[in-house]
C-alpha positions as a Markdown table, in Angstrom:
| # | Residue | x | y | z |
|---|---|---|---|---|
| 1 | Unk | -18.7 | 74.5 | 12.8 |
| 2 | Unk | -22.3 | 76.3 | 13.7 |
| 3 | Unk | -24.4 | 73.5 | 14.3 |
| 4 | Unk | -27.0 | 76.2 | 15.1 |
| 5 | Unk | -28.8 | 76.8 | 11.8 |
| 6 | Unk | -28.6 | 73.3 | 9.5 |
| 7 | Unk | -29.2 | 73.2 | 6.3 |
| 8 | Unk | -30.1 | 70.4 | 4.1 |
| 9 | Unk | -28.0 | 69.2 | 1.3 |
| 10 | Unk | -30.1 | 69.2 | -2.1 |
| 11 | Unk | -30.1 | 69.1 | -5.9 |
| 12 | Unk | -32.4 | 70.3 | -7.9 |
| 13 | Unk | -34.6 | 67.2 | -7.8 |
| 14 | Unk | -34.7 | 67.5 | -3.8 |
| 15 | Unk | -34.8 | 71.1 | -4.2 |
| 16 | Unk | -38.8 | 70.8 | -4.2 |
| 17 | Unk | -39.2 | 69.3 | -0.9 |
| 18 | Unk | -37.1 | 71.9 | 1.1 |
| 19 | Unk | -39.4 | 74.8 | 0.2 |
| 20 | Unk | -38.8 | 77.5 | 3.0 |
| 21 | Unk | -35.9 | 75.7 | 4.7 |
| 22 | Unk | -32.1 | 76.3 | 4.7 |
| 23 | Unk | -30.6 | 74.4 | 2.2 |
| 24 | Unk | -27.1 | 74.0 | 0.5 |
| 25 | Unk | -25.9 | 73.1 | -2.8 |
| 26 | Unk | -22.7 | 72.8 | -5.3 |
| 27 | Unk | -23.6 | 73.5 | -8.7 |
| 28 | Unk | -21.3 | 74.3 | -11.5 |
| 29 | Unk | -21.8 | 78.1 | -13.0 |
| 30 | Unk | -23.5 | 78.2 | -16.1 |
| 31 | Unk | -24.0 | 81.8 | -16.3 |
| 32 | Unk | -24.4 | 84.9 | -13.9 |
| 33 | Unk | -26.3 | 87.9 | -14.5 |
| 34 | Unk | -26.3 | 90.2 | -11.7 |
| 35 | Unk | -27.8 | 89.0 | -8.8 |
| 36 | Unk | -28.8 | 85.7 | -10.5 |
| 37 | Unk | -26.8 | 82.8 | -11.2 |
| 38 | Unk | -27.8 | 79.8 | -13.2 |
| 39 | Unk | -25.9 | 76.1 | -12.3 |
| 40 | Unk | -26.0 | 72.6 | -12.7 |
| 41 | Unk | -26.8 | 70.8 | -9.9 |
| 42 | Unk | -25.3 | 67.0 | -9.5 |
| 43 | Unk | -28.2 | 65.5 | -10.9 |
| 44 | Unk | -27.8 | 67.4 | -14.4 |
| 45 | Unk | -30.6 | 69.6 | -13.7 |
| 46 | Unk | -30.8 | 73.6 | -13.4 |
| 47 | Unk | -31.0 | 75.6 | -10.4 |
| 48 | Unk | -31.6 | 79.4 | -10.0 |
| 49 | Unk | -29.6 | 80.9 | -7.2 |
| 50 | Unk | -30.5 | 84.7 | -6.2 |
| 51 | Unk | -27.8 | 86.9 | -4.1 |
| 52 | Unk | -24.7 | 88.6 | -4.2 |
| 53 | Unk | -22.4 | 85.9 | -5.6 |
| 54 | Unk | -18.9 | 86.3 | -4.9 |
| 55 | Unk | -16.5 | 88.7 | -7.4 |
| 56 | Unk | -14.9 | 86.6 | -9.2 |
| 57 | Unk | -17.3 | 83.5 | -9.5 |
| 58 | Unk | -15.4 | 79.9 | -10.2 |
| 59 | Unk | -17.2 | 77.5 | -12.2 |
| 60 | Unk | -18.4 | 75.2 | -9.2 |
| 61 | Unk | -19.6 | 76.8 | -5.8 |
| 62 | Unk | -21.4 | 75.9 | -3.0 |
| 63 | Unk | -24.5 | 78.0 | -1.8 |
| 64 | Unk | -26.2 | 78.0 | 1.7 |
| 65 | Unk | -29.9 | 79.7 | 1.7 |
| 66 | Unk | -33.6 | 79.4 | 1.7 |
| 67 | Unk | -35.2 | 77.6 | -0.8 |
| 68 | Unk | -37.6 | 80.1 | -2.2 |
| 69 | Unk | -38.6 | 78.0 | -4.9 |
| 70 | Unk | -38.9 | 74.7 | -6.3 |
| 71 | Unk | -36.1 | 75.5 | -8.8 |
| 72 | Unk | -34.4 | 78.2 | -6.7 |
| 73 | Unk | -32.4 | 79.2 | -3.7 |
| 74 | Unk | -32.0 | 82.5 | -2.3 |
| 75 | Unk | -28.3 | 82.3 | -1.0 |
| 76 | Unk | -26.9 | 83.6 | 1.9 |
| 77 | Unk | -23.4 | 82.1 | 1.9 |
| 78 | Unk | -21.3 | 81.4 | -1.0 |
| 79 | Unk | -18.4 | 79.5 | -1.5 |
| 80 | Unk | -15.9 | 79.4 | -4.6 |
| 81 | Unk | -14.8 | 75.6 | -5.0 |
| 82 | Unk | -12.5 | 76.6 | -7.5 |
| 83 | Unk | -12.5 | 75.6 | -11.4 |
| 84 | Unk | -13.0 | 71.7 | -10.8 |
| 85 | Unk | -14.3 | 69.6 | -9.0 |
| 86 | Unk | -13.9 | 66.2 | -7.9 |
| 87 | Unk | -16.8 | 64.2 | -5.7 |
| 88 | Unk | -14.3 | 62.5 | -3.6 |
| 89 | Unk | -13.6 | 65.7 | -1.7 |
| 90 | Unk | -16.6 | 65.0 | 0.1 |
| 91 | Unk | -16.8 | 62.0 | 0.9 |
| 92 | Unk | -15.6 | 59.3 | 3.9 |
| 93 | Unk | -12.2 | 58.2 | 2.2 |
| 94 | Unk | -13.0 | 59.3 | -0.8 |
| 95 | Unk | -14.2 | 56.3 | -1.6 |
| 96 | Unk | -17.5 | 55.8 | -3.9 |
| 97 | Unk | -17.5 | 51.9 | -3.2 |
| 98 | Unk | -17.6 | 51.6 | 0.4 |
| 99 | Unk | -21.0 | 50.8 | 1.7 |
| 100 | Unk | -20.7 | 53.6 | 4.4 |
| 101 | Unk | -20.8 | 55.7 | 1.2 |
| 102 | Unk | -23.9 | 54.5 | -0.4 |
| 103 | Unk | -26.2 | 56.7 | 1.1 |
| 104 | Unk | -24.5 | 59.6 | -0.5 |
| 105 | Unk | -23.7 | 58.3 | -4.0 |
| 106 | Unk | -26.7 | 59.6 | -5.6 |
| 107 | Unk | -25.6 | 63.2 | -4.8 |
| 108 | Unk | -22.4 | 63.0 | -6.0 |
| 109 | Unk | -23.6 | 60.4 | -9.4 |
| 110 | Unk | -22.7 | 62.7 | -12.0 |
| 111 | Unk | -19.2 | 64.4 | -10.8 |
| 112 | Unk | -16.1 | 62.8 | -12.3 |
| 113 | Unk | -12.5 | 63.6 | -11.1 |
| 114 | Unk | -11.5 | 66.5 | -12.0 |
| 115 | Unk | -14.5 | 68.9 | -12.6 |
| 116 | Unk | -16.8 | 67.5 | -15.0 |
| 117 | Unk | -20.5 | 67.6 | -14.5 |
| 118 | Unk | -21.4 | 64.6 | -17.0 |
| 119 | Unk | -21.7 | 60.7 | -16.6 |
């Protein structure tokens, strides 16, 4: 792993405060038009991500880049997650009740197993 260059994880609400700084994010695909794709982020709101998005695009994908924007990200690396999704792939045990866990819950609070992006 290349601890060299960090990035950040965000959603669009965090998004904001990472202005200028390497960030990453999963969204699910909404639409993509070119160089521009359009995704939910886990907190149910939009995000703008600019790039050459991979060929084909899966509905959920993870993007690592410079937030350029309050609302956008200009990706560098982009990563298919496939056509669903399930929170518990990223987490300790894949466990949403352990305390060790609670730190993390409000990024993952609106995936359900498998691949949903609702509550």
């Amino acid at each position: 792993m290349d601890t060299s260059n960090p990035s950040v994880f965000v959603n669009a609400e965090l998004l904001r405060l990472y202005v200028g700084r390497r960030v990453r994010a999963v969204i699910q695909v909404l639409r993509s038009d070119g160089g521009v794709v359009t995704g939910k982020s886990t907190d149910e709101n939009q995000i703008i991500v600019k790039g050459s998005p991979p060929v084909p695009l899966s509905n959920f994908v993870e993007v690592i880049g410079i937030a350029d924007t309050e609302k956008s990200i200009r990706a560098e690396i982009w990563s298919n997650f496939g056509n669903t999704f399930a929170r518990n792939c990223f987490l300790p045990n894949g466990n949403m009740n352990r305390s060790d866990d609670d730190a993390l819950n409000h990024l993952f609070s609106f995936y359900t197993a498998p691949g949903n992006f609702s509550n």
